[in-house]
VOPAGU-2260 file (C-alpha; in pm, 1 decimal, decimal comma):
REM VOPAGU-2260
SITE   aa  ch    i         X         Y         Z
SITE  UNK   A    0     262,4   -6592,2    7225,7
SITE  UNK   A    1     516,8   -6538,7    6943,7
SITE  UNK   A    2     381,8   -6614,7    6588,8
SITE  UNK   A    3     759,6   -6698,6    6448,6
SITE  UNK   A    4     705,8   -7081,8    6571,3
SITE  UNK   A    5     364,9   -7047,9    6399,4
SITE  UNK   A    6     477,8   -6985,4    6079,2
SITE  UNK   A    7     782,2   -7203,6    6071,8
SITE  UNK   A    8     571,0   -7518,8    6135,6
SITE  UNK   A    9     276,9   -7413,2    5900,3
SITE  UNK   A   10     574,9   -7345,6    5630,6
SITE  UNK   A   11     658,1   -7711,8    5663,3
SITE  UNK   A   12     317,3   -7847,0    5556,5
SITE  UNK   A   13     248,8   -7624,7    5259,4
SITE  UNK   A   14      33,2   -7842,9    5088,0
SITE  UNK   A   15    -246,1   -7916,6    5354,1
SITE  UNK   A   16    -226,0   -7511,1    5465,8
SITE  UNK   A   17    -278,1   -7455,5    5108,1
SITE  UNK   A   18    -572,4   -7667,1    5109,9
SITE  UNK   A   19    -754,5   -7530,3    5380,6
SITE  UNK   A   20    -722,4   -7179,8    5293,1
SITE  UNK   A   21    -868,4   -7235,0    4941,1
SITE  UNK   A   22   -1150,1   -7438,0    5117,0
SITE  UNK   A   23   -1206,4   -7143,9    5314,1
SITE  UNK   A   24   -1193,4   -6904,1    5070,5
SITE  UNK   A   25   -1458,6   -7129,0    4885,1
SITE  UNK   A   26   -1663,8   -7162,4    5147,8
SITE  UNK   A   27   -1682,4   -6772,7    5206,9
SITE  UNK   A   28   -1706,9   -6666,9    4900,1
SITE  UNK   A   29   -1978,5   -6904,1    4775,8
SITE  UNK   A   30   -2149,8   -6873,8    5174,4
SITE  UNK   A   31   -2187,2   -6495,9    5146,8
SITE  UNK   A   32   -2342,6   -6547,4    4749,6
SITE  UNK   A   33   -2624,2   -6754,0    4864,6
SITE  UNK   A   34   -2701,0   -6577,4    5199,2
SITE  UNK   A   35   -2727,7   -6296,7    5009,0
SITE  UNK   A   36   -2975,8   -6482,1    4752,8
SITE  UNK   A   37   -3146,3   -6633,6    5036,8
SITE  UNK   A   38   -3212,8   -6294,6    5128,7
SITE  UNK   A   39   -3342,8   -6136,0    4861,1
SITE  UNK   A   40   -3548,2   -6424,5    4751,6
SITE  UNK   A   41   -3727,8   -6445,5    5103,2
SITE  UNK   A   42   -3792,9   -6076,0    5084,0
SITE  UNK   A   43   -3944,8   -6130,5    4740,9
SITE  UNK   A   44   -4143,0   -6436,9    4924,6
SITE  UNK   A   45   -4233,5   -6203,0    5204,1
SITE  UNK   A   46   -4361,5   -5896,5    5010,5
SITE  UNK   A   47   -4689,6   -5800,4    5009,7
SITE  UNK   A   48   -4975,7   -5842,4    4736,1
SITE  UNK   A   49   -5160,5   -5515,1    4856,9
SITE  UNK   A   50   -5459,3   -5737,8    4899,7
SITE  UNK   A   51   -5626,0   -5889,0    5216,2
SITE  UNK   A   52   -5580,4   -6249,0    5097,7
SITE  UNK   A   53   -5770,4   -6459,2    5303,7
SITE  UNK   A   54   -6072,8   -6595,9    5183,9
SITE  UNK   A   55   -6036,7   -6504,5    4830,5
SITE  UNK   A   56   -6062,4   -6774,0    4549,2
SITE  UNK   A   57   -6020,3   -6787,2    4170,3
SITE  UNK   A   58   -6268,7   -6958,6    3898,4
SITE  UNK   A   59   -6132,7   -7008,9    3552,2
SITE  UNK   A   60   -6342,1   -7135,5    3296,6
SITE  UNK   A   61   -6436,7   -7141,6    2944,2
SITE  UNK   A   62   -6734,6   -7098,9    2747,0
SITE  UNK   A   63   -6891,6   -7391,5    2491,4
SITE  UNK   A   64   -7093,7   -7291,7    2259,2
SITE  UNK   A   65   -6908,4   -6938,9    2113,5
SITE  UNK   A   66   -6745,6   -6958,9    1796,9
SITE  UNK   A   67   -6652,7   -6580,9    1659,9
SITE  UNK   A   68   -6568,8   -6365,2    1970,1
SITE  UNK   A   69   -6497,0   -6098,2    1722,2
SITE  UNK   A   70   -6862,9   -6060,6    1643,0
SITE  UNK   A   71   -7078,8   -5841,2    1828,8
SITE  UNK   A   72   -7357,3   -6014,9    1846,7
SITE  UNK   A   73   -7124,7   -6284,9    2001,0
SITE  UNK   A   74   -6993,4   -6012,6    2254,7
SITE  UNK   A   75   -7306,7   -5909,3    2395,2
SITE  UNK   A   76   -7435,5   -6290,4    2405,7
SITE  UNK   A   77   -7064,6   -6355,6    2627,7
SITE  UNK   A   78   -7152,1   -6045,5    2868,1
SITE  UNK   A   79   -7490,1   -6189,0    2924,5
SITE  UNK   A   80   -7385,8   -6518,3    3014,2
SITE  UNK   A   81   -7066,2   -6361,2    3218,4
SITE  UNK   A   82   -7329,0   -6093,6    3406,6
SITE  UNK   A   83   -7532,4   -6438,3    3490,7
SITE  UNK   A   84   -7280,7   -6606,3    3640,6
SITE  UNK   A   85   -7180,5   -6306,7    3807,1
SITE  UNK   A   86   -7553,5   -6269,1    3948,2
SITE  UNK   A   87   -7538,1   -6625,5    4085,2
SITE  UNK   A   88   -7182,6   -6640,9    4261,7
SITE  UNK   A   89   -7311,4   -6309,9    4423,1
SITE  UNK   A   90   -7647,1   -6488,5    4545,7
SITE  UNK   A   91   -7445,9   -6759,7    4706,6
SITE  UNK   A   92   -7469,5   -6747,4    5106,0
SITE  UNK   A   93   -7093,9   -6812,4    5144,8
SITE  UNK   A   94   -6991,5   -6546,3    4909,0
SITE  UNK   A   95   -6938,8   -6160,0    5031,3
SITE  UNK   A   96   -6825,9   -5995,2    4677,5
SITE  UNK   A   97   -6723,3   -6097,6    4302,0
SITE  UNK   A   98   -6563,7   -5910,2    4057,5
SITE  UNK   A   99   -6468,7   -6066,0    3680,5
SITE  UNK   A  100   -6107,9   -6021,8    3630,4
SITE  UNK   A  101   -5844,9   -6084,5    3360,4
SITE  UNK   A  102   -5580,9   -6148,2    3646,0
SITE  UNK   A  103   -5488,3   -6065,5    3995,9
SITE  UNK   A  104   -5181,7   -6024,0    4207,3
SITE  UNK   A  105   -4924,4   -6336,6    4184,0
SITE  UNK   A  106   -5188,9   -6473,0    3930,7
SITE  UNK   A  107   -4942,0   -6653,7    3635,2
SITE  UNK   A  108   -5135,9   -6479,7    3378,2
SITE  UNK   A  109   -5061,7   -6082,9    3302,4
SITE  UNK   A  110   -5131,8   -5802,3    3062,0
SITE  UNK   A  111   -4900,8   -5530,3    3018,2
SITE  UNK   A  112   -4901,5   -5233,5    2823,1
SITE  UNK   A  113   -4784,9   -4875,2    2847,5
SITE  UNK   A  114   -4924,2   -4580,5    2984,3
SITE  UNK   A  115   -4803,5   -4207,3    2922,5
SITE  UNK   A  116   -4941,1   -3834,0    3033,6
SITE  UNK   A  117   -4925,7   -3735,8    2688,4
SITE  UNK   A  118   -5133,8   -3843,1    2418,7
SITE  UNK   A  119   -5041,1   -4107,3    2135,4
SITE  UNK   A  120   -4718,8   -4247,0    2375,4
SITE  UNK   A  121   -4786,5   -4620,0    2330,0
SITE  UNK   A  122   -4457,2   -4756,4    2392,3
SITE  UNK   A  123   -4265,7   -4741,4    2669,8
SITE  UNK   A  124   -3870,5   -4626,9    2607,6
SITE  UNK   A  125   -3691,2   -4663,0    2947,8
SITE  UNK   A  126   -3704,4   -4300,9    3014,4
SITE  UNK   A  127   -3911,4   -4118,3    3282,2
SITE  UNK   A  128   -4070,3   -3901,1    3095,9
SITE  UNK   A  129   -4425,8   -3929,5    3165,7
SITE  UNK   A  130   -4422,2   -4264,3    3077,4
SITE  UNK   A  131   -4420,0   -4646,5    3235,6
SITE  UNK   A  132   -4417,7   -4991,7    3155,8
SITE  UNK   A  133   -4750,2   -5104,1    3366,2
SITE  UNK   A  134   -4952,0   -5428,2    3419,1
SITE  UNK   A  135   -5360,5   -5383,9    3343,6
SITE  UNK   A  136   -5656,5   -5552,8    3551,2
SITE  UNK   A  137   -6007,3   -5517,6    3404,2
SITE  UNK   A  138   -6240,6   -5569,4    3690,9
SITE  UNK   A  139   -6566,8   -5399,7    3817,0
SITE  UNK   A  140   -6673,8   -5198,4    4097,5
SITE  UNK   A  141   -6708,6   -5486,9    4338,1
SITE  UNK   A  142   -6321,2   -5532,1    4289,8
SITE  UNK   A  143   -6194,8   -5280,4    4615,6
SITE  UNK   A  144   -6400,2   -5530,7    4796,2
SITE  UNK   A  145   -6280,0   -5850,3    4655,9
SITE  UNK   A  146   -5886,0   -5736,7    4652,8
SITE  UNK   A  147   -5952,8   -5564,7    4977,8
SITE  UNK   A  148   -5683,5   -5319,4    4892,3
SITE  UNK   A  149   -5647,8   -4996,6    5037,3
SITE  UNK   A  150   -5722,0   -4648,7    4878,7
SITE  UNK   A  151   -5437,3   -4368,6    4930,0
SITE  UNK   A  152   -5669,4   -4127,1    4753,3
SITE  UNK   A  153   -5947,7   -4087,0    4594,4
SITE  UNK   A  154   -6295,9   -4322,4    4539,8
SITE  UNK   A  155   -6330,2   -4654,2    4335,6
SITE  UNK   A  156   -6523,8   -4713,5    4026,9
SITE  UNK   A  157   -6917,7   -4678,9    4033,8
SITE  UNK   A  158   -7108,5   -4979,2    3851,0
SITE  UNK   A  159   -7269,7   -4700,8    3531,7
SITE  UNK   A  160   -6921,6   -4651,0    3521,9
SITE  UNK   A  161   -6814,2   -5035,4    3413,9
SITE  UNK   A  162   -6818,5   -5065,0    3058,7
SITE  UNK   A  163   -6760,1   -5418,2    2871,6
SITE  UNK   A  164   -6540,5   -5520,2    2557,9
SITE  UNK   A  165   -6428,1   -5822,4    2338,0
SITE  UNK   A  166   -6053,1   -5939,6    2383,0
SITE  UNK   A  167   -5889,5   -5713,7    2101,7
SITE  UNK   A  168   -6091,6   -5434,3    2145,0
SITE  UNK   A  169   -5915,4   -5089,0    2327,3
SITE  UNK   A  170   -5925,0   -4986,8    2691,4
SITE  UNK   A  171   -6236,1   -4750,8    2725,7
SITE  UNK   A  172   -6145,3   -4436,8    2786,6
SITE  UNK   A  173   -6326,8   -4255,6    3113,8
SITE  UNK   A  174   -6222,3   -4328,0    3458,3
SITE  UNK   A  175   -5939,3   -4531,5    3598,1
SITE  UNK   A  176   -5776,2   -4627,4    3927,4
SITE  UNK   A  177   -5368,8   -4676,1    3948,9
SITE  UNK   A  178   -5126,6   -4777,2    4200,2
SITE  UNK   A  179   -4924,4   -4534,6    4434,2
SITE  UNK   A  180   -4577,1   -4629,9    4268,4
SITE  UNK   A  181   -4704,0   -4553,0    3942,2
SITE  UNK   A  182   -4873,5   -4226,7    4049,1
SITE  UNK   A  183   -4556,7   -4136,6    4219,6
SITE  UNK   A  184   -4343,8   -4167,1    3886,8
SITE  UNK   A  185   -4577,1   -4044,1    3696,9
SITE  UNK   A  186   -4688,4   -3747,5    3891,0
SITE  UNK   A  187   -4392,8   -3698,5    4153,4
SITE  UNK   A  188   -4453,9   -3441,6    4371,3
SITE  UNK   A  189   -4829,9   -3395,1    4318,0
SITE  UNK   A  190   -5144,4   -3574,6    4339,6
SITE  UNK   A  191   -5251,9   -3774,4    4078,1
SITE  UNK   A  192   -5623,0   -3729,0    4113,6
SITE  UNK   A  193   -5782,3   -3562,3    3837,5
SITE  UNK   A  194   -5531,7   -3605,4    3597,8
SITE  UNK   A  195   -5535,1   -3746,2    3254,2
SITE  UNK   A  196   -5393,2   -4093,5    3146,7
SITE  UNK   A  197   -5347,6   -4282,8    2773,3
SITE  UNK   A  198   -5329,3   -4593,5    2756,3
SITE  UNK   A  199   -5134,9   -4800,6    2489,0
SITE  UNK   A  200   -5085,6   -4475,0    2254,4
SITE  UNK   A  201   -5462,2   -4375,5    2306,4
SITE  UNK   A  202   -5559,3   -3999,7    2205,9
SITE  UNK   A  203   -5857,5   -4028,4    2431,9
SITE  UNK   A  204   -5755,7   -4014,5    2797,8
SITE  UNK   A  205   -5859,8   -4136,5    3087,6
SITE  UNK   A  206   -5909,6   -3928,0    3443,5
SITE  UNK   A  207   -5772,1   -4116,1    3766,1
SITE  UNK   A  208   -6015,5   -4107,9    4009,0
SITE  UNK   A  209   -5807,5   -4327,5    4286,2
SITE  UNK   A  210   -5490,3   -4424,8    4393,3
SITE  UNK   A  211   -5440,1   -4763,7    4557,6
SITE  UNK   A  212   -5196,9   -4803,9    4825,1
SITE  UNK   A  213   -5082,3   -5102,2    4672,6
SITE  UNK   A  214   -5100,9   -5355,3    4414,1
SITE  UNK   A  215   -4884,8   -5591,2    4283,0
SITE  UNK   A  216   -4813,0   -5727,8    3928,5
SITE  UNK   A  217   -4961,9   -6075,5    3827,9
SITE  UNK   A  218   -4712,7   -6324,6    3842,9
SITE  UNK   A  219   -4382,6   -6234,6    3992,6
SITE  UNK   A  220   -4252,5   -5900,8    3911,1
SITE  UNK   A  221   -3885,5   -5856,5    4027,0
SITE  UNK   A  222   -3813,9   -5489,7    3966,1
SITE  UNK   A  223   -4143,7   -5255,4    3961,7
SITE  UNK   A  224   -4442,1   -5535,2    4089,8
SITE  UNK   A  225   -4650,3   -5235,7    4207,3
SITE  UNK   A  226   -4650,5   -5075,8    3844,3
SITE  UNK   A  227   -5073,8   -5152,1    3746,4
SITE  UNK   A  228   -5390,9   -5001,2    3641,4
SITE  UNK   A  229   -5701,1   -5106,9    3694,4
SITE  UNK   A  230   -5978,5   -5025,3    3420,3
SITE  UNK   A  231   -6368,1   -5056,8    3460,6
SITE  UNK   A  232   -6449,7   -5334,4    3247,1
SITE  UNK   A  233   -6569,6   -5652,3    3173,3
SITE  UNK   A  234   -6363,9   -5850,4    2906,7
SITE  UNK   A  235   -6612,3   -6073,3    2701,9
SITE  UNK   A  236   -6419,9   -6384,4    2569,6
SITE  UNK   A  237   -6414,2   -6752,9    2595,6
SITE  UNK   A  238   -6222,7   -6751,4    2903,8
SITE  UNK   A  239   -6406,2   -6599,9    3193,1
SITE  UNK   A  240   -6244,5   -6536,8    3551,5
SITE  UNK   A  241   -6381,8   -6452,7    3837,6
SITE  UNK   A  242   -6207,5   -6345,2    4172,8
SITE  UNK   A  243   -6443,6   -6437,9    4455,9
SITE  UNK   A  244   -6416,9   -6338,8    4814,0
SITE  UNK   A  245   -6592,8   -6550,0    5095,0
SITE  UNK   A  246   -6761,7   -6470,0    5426,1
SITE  UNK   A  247   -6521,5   -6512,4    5677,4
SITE  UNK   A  248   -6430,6   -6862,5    5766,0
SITE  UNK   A  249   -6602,2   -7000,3    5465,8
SITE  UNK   A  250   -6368,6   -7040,2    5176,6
SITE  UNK   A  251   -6390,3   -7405,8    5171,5
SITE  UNK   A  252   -6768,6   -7387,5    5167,2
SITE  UNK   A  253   -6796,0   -7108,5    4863,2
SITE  UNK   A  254   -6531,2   -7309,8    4704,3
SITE  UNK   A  255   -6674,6   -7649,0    4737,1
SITE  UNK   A  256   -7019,3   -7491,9    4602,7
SITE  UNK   A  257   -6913,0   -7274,8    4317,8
SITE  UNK   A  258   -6922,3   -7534,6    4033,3
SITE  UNK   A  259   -7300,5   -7652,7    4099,2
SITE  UNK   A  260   -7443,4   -7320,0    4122,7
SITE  UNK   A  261   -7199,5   -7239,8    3776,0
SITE  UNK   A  262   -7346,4   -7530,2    3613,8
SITE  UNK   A  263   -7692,1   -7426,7    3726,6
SITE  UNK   A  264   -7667,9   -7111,1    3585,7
SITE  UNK   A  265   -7548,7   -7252,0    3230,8
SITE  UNK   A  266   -7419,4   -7593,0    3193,5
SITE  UNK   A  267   -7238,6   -7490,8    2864,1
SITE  UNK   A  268   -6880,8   -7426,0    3018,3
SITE  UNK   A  269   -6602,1   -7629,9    3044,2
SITE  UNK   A  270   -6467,7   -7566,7    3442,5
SITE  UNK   A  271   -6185,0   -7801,8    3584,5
SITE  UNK   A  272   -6224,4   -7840,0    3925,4
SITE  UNK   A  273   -5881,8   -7868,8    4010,1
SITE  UNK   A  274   -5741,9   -7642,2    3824,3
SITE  UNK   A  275   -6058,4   -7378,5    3745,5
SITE  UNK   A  276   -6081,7   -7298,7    4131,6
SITE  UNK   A  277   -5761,5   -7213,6    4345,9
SITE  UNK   A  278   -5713,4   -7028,8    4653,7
SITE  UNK   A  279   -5513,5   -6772,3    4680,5
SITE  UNK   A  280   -5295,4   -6921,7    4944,8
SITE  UNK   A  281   -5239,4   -7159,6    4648,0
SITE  UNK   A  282   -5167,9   -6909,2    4429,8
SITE  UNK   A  283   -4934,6   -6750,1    4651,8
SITE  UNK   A  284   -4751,2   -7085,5    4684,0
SITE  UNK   A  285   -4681,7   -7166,5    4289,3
SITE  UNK   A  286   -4583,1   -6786,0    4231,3
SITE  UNK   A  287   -4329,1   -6804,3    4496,9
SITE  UNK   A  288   -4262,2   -7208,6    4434,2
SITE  UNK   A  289   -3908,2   -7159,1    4232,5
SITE  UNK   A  290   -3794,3   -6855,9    4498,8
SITE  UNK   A  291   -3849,4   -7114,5    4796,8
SITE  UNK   A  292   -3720,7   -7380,3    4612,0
SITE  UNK   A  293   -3383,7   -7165,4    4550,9
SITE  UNK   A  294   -3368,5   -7073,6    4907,2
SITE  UNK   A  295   -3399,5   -7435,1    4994,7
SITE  UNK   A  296   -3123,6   -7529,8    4793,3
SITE  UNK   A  297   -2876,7   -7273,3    4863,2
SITE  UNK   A  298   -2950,7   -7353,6    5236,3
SITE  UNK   A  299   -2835,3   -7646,3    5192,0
SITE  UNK   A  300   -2526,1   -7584,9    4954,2
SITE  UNK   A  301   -2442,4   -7328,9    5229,5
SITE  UNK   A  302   -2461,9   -7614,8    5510,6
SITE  UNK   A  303   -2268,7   -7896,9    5380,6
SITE  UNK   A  304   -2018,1   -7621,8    5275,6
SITE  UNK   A  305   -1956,3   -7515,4    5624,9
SITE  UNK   A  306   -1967,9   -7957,8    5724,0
SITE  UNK   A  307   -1693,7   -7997,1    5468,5
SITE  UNK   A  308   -1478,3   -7731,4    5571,6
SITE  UNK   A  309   -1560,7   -7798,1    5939,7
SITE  UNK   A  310   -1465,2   -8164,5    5883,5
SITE  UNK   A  311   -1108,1   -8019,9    5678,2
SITE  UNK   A  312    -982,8   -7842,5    5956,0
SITE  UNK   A  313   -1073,3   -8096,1    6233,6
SITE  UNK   A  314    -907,5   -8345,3    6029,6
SITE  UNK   A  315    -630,3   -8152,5    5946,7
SITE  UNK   A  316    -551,9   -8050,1    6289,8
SITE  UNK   A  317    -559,3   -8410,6    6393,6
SITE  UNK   A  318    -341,2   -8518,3    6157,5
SITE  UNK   A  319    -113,4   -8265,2    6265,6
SITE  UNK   A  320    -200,2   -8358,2    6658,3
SITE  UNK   A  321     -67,4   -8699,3    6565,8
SITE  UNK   A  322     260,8   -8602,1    6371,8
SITE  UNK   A  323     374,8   -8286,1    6670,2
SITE  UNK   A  324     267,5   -8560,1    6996,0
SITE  UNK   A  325     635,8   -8615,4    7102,5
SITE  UNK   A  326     717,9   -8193,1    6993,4
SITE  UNK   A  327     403,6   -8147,8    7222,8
SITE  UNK   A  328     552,2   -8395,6    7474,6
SITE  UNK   A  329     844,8   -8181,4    7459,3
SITE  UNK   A  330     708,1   -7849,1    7462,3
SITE  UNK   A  331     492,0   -7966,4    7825,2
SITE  UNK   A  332     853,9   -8152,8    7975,8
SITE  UNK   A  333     971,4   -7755,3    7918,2
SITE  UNK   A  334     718,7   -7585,2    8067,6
SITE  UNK   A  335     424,5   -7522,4    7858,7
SITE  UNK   A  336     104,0   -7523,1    8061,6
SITE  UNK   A  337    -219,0   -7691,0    7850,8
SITE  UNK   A  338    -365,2   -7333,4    7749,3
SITE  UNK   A  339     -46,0   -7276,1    7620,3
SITE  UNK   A  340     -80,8   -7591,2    7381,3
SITE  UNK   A  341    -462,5   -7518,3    7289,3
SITE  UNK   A  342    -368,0   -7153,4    7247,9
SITE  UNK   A  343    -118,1   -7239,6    6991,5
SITE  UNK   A  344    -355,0   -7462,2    6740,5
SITE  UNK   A  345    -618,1   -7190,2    6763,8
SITE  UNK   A  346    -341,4   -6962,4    6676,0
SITE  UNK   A  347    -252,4   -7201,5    6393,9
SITE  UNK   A  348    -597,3   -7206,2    6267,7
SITE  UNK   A  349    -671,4   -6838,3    6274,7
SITE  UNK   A  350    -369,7   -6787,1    6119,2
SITE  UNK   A  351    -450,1   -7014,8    5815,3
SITE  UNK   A  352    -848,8   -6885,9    5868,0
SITE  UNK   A  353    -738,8   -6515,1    5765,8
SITE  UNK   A  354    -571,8   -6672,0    5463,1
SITE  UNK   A  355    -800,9   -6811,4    5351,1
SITE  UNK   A  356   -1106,8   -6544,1    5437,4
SITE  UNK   A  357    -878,5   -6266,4    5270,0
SITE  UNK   A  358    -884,8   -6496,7    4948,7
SITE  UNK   A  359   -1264,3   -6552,4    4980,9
SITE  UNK   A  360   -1264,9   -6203,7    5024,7
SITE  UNK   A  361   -1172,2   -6150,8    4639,5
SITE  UNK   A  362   -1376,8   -6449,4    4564,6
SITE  UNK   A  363   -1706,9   -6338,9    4684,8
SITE  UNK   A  364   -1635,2   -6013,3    4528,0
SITE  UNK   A  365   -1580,6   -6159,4    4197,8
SITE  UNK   A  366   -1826,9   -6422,7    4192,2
SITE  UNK   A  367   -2076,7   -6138,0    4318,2
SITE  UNK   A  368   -1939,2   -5955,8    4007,0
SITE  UNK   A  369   -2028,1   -6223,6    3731,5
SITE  UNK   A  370   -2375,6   -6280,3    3916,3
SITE  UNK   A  371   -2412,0   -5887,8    3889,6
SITE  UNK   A  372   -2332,5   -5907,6    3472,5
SITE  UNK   A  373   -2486,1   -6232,6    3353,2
SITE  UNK   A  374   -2831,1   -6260,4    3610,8
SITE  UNK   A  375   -2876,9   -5908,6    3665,3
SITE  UNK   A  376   -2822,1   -5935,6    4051,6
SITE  UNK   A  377   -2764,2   -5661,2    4302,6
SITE  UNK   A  378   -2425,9   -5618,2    4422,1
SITE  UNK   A  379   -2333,1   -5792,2    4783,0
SITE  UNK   A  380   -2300,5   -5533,7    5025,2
SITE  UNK   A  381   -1935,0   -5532,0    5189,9
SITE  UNK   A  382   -2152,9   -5616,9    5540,3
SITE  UNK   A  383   -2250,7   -5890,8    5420,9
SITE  UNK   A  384   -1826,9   -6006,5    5347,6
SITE  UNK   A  385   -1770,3   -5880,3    5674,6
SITE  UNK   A  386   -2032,8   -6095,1    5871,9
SITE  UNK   A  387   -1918,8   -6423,0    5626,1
SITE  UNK   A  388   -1530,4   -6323,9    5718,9
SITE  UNK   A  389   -1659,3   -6349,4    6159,7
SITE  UNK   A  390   -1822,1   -6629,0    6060,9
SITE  UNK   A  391   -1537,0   -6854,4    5905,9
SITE  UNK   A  392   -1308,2   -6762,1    6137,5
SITE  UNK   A  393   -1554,8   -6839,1    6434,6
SITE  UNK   A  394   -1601,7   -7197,5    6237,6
SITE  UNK   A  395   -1233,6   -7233,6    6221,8
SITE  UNK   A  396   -1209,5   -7165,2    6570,2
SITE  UNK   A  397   -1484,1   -7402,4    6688,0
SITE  UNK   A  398   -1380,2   -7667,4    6478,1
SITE  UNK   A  399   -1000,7   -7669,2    6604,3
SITE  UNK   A  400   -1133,5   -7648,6    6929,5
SITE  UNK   A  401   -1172,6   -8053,2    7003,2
SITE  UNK   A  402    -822,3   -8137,9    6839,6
SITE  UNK   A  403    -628,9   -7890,1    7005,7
SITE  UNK   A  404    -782,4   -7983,7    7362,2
SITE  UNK   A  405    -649,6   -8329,0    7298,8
SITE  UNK   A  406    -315,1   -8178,8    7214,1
SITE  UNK   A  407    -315,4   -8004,0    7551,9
SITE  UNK   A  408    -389,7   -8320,6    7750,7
SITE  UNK   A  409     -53,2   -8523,1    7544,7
SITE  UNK   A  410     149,2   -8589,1    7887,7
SITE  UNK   A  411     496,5   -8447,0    7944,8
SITE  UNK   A  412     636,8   -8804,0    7934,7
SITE  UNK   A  413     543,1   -8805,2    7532,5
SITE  UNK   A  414     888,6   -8671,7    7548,3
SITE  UNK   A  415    1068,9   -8968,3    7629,4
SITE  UNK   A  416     845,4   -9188,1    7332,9
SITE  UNK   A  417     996,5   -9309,2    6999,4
SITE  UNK   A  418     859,0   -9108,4    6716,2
């Protein structure tokens, strides 16, 4: 088929040609954006914790009754009533294992701090050099079997090895347990066992005894959510959590029965029961809420995108359909067989189609650019431009399809019509 016809006819209807490239190039250049943030945000949603995370609840709660948590008398008389309540949960028939805990994986609630392989390093710079920008859990040694994470090295705490502080007081030094990404930075090319670590400038180390396979951050860490430590401790304050993990098949049971045997123990607590006990499937679900909730909506800026340009060109190409019937009429009296009608819209279209994709081409680029500089995104791999470019100009072509079958079927005798 020669293209000179092609462009003479598309030459004299600038202005809807112009129009449907641009809405093309739109459509491509925003399409390929959100894909790729659809993308990344389900593989955020779809990452894992490092934890076995079925049957495993959270109690929050707060002591009544405390005034100076600063005072040791008060800190002892806190650990008492938190080794209690720890006592009882364990007692309950439901329950397999308890561990206190300042936070957990996903949990909207996280302290951070820096550790170093040098002494008195208590800030973290950027750099590599020995040092990282980590997220702390204070648990005991029922906490391997709560998390149900996995050990890469190593052994897990020991109970005479639990010590227990008030909320401002330092990390104790002794043993500790860290993740494989921050042994791996910290230590690459060697094991980490063994090995000394400060925590928040402390002079006094600390010797790794494990390495967890994984753990992730509390709440939702974009660039290192593996980065943690987990100390031996108890933390004595107000606010007491416990992680609790359930006989299998019994979540609902543990969970349903955890306030009266709390209130049992000590009625002088304040526990919500909507809000003090959550599963973690529900905890999954609010730290991931606002990445589902993006993927959702670009989803569906991506779809009526593609209805809208869909629509253009069939509308377009009908319009056109409607103008060219006694040309077409013409064209069949000559000689042109039906293909030859349909294979010169889709020819049309593919022609405007490249247009426009070489435009959104530069668009997605660009608007991949300003996404990289103002949100701190990744940059859109050129695959990804490549796939959106097929798929606009397999739109185009499906869309044209319907109009330029009708053009086929215009009789020969259109010819002989009155424009």
């Amino acid at each position: 088929m020669r293209l000179h016809p092609i462009f003479a006819a598309l030459r004299r209807h600038k202005a809807g040609v112009v129009l449907i490239a641009l809405q093309i190039a739109l459509t491509l250049a925003i399409v390929c954006n959100a894909i790729f943030i659809i993308g990344q945000r389900v593989q955020i949603i779809g990452r894992p914790s490092g934890m076995d995370e079925s049957d495993v609840f959270v109690v929050s709660q707060q002591w009544v009754g405390v005034d100076n948590v600063e005072d040791p008398a008060s800190v002892e008389k806190l650990d008492a009533l938190q080794r209690e309540d720890l006592a009882a949960l364990r007692n309950m028939p439901d329950v397999a294992a308890v561990t206190p805990a300042n936070s957990l994986p996903l949990y909207n609630s996280s302290w951070t701090g820096a550790v170093s392989v040098n002494p008195g390093h208590g800030e973290y710079d950027g750099s590599s050099n020995g040092t990282a920008l980590v997220s702390y859990y204070y648990m005991d040694e029922q906490a391997l079997a709560v998390l149900g994470a996995k050990l890469a090295e190593g052994r897990f705490f020991r109970a005479d090895e639990v010590a227990h502080i008030g909320p401002k007081d330092p990390a104790p030094s002794g043993v500790t347990v860290i993740s494989k990404q921050l042994a791996q930075k910290l230590f690459p090319g060697e094991s980490a066992l063994g090995k000394p670590l400060y925590i928040d400038g402390a002079t006094k180390p600390s010797t790794i005894v494990g390495v967890l396979d994984r753990l992730q951050s509390p709440a939702v860490v974009r660039k290192v959510p593996w980065a943690t430590v987990v100390i031996p401790a108890r933390l004595d304050n107000l606010f007491a959590r416990y992680v609790v993990r359930a006989k299998p098949g019994r979540l609902d049971a543990a969970m349903k029965a955890t306030p009266g045997v709390l209130y049992r123990t000590n009625p002088m607590r304040i526990l919500d029961e909507d809000n003090g006990l959550k599963s973690f499937a529900a905890i999954r679900g609010e730290a991931y809420q606002a990445d589902l909730s993006m993927a959702i909506l670009m989803g569906a800026v991506c779809l009526i995108l593609i209805g809208v340009t869909a629509a253009g060109i069939v509308g377009l190409t009908s319009f056109w359909v409607g103008q060219r019937h006694r040309q077409i009429g013409v064209r069949r009296a000559l000689g042109a067989r039906k293909v030859d009608i349909l294979l010169y819209f889709q020819m049309e279209n593919l022609a405007i189609a490249s247009g426009g994709a070489a435009l959104g081409t530069v668009l997605a680029v660009g608007v991949n650019f300003c996404l990289m500089r103002e949100f701190d995104m990744a940059r859109l791999p050129l695959a990804w431009i490549a796939v959106g470019i097929v798929a606009v100009l397999v739109l185009g072509q499906a869309a044209v399809l319907a109009p330029a079958r009708r053009a086929s079927n215009v009789p020969p005798v259109a010819a002989t019509r009155a424009s």
